[in-house]
C-alpha positions in Angstrom: 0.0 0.0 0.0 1.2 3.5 -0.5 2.6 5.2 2.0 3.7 2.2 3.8 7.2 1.9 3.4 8.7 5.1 4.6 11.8 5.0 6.5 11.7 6.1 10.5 14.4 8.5 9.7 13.4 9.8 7.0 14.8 13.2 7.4 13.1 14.5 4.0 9.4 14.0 5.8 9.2 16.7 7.7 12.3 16.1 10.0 14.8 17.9 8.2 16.9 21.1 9.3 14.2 23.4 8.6 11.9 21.8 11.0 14.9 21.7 13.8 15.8 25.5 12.8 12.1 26.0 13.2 11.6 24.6 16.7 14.6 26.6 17.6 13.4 29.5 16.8 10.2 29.1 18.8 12.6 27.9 21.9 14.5 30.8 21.3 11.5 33.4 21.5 9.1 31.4 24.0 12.2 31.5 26.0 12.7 35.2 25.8 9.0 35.9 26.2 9.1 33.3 29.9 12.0 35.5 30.8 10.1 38.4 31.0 7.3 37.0 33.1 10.1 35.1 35.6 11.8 38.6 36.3 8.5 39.9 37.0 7.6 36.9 39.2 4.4 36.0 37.5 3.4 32.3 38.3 3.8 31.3 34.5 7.7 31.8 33.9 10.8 30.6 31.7 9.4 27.1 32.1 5.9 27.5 31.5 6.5 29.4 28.3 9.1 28.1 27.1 7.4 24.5 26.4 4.3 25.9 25.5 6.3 27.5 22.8 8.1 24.5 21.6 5.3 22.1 21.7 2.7 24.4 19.9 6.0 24.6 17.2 6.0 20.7 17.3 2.0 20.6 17.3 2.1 22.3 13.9 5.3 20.7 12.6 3.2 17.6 13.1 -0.1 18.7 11.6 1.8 19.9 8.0 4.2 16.3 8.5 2.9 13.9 10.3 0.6 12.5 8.2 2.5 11.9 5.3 2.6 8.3 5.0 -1.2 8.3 4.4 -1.6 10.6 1.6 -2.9 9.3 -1.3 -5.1 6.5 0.4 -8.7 6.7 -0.9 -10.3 6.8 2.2 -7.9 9.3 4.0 -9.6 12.8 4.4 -6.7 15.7 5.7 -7.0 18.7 6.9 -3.8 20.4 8.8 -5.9 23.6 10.4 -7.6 20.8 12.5 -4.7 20.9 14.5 -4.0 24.0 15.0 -7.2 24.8 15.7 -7.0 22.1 18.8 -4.3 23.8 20.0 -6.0 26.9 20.6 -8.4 25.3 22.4 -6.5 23.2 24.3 -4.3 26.0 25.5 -7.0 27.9 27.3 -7.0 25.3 30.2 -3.9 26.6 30.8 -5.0 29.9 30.9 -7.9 29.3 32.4 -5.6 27.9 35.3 -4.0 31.0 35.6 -6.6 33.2 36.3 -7.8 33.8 39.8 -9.4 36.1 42.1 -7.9 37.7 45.2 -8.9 40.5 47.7 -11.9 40.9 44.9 -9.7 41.5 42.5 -9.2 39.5 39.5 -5.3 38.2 38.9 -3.4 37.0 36.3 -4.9 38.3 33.1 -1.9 39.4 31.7 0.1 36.5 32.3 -2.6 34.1 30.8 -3.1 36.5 27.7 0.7 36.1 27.4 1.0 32.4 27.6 -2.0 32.1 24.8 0.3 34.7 23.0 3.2 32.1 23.5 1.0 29.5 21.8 1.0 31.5 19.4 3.9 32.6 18.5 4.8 28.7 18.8 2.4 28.0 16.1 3.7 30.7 13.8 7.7 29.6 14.1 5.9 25.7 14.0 3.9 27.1 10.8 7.0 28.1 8.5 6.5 32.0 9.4 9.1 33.6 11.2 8.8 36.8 10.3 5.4 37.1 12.3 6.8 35.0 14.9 9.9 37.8 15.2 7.5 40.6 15.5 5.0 39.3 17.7 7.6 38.7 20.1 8.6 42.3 19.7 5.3 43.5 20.0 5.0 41.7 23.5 8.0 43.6 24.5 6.2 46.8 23.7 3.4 46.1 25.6 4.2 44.4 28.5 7.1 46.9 29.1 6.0 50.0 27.6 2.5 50.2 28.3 2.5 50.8 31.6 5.2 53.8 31.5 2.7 55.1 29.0 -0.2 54.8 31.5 1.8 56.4 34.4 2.8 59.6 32.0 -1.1 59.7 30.9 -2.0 59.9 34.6 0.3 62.2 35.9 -0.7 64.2 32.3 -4.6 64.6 33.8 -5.5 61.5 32.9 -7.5 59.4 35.7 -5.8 56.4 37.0 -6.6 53.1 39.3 -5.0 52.5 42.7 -5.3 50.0 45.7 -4.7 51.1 48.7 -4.4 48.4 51.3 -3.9 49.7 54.9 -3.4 48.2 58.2 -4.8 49.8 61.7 -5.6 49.5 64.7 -9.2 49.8 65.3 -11.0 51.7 67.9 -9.4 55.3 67.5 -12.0 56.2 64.5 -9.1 56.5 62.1 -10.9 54.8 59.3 -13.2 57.8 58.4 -10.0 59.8 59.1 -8.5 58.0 56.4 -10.8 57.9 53.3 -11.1 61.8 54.5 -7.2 62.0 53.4 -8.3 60.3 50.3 -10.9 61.9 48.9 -9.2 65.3 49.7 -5.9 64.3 47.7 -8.9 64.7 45.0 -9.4 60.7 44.9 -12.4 59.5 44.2 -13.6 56.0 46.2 -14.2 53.0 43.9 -14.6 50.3 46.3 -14.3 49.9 49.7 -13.9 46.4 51.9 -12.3 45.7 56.0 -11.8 42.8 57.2 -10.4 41.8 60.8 -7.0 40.8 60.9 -7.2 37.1 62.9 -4.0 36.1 64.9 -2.5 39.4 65.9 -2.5 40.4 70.0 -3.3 43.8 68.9 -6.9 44.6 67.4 -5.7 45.5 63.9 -8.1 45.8 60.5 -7.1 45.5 57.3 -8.8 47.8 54.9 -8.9 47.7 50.9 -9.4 51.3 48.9 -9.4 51.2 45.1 -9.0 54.7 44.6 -9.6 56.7 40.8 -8.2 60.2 40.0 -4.9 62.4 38.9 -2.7 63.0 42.2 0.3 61.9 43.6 0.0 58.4 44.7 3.3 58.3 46.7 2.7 61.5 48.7 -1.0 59.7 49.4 1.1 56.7 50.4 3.3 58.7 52.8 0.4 61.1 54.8 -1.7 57.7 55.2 1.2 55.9 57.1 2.0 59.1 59.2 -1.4 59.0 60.4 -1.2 57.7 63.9 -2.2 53.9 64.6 -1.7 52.9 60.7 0.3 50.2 60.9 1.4 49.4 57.2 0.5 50.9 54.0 0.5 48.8 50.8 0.0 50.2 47.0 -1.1 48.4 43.7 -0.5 51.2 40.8 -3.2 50.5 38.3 -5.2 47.2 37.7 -2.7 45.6 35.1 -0.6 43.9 35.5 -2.5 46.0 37.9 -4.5 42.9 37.9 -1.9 40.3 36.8 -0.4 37.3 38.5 
C-alpha cells in the first residue's frame, strides 16, 4: 500500500533542518518571552512558556508532516488547520488555570493572555512564518514593558488612573473615616471599599482595601496615610494591570 514503506528517519518527511531550525526559533523566542514573566515573578515563567512554545512549534510541525505516510489512500480525508485549531483550544485550560481572584480582585490576566500569546507565537515559528513569529515577540515587548510607562505619564498628564490602597490599623481610635477623609481630599475618588479583621495578631488591627480613581500623587497619598497615627502598614497596587496580573 502507499505510504507504507517510509523510512523512520526519513529526514526528508518533515524532519529535516528546517523543521529543527524551526523549533529553535520558537525555543528561542518562548524563551525570551518566559523571561520576561520570571523577572517579573508571574506564576507562568521561563518554564511555563518556554514548552508551551516548543510544543505548539512541534503541534504544527506535526499537523503539516505527520501524516504523510497516508496521503494518497482513498479513504484518508486531511486537513492540517484541525490541529491548530485544537491547539488553541486546548491551550485555554492553561490559561484558564492561571486566572484567579484575590482580595476581589481578579489576577493574572496578563500573564494568561501572554502564555495564549506564547502558543502563538509557537504556532507561527511551527507554521514556516518567522517573520510574524519575530514581531509578535517584539510586539510583546512593547506592551508588557512599555504600556505601563505610557499609563503612568497619561496619569500624571490629567489622565484618571486606578489604585489600591491596602492599609493596616488598629481599630477603635475612628481613624478609618479619618483615612478615606485623606483620600478623597488628595482629590481621589472611592471605587470600592472592603475591611476585614485581621485574625492572629495580640493587637486589634483591621485590614482595609481602597481602590481609589483620580490624577494626584500616589506616593505622597502613600506617605500622609502611614503618618497617620495607629496605621500600621500601607500597601499600594498602581493601576489594575498587571494591575490585575499574577
Amino acid at each position: 500500500m502507499p505510504g507504507l514503506a517510509v523510512p523512520l528517519w526519513d529526514v526528508a518527511n518533515g524532519q529535516g533542518l528546517r523543521q529543527l531550525a524551526e523549533l529553535g526559533l520558537a525555543l528561542l523566542l518562548s524563551s525570551l518571552i518566559g523571561w520576561e514573566r520570571e523577572a517579573h515573578q508571574k506564576s507562568a515563567g521561563l518554564r511555563t512558556h518556554t514548552l508551551v512554545g516548543v510544543a505548539s512549534a512541534l503541534m504544527m510541525e506535526v499537523s503539516q508532516h505527520g501524516f504523510t505516510n497516508v496521503l494518497g489512500l482513498d479513504h484518508v480525508s486531511f486537513d492540517p488547520s484541525r490541529v491548530a485549531a485544537q491547539i488553541v483550544s486546548g491551550i485555554g485550560f492553561i490559561g484558564g488555570g492561571l486566572i484567579f481572584v484575590r482580595r476581589d480582585a481578579v489576577r493574572g490576566l496578563t500573564t494568561a493572555a501572554t502564555i495564549w500569546l506564547t502558543c502563538a507565537v509557537g504556532m507561527a515559528c511551527g507554521g514556516g512564518l518567522p517573520v510574524l513569529a519575530l514581531a509578535t515577540t517584539v510586539l510583546h515587548f512593547l506592551v508588557v514593558r512599555g504600556y505601563p510607562r505610557l499609563s503612568g505619564r497619561l496619569t500624571r498628564r490629567g489622565v484618571p488612573g486606578t489604585v489600591e490602597v491596602r492599609l493596616t490599623y488598629l481599630t477603635g481610635r475612628a481613624l478609618l473615616p479619618r483615612l478615606m477623609e485623606r483620600c478623597t481630599g488628595r482629590g481621589f475618588r472611592i471605587l470600592e471599599f472592603k475591611a476585614d479583621r485581621l485574625p492572629g495578631r495580640t493587637d486589634a488591627a483591621a485590614r482595609v482595601l481602597l481602590r481609589l480613581e483620580g490624577t494626584a500623587d500616589t506616593g505622597l497619598l502613600a506617605s500622609e496615610l502611614f503618618q497617620e497615627d495607629g496605621v500600621v502598614d500601607v500597601e499600594l497596587d498602581l493601576g489594575a494591570e498587571d494591575e490585575q496580573d499574577a
